[in-house]
N, C-alpha and C positions, 0 to 999 in steps of 0.2 A: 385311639378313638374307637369307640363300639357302637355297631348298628344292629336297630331291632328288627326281628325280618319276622316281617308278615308272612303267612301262611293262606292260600287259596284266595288270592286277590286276581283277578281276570284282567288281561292285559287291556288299555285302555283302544289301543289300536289294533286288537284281536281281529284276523279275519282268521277262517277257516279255512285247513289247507286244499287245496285244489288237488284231488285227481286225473292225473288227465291216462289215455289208452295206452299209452306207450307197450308195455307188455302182451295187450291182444294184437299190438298192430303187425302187419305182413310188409313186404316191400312194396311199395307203390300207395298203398293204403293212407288215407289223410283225414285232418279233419279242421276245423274252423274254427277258429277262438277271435273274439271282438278284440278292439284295439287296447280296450282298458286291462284287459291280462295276459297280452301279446309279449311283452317281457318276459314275464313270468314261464310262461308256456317255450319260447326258446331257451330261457335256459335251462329249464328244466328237458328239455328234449336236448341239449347241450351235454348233462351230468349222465341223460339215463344210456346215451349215444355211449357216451367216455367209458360209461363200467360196461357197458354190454356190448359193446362193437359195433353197434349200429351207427346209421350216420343219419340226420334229417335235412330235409330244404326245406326255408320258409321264403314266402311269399305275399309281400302286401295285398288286400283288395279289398273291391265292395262285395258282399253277397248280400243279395235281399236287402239293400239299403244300408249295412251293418259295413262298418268298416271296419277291419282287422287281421288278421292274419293269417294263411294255411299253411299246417306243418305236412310234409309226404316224407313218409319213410323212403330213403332211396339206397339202405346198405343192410 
């Protein structure tokens, strides 16, 4: 069987990928992500922990009405 493959077709579920600080951050240092990319954000503070030695805490909560998550650099 042979398939024709398209060229520069844009994914339909395309989000843009997220930056988050991880690299400026210090120990103790945090910051606050809403609950819709509360996932995303620990795992990504999961992978950036694993290759660099650092370690993070997260934390559910409300800020400002906003529910979702604080990560703190704590290693």
């Amino acid at each position: 069987m042979n398939f024709k493959i398209d060229k520069n077709i844009t994914p339909i579920n395309y989000r843009k990928s997220i930056d988050f600080p991880f690299p400026e951050m210090s120990v103790g240092d945090s910051f606050f992500v809403p609950w819709d990319i509360a996932s995303t954000a620990r795992n990504k503070a999961y992978q950036w922990g694993k290759y660099n030695g650092q370690q993070f805490l997260t934390r559910k909560l409300t800020e400002n009405d906003v529910f979702g998550v604080r990560l703190w650099r704590i290693l």
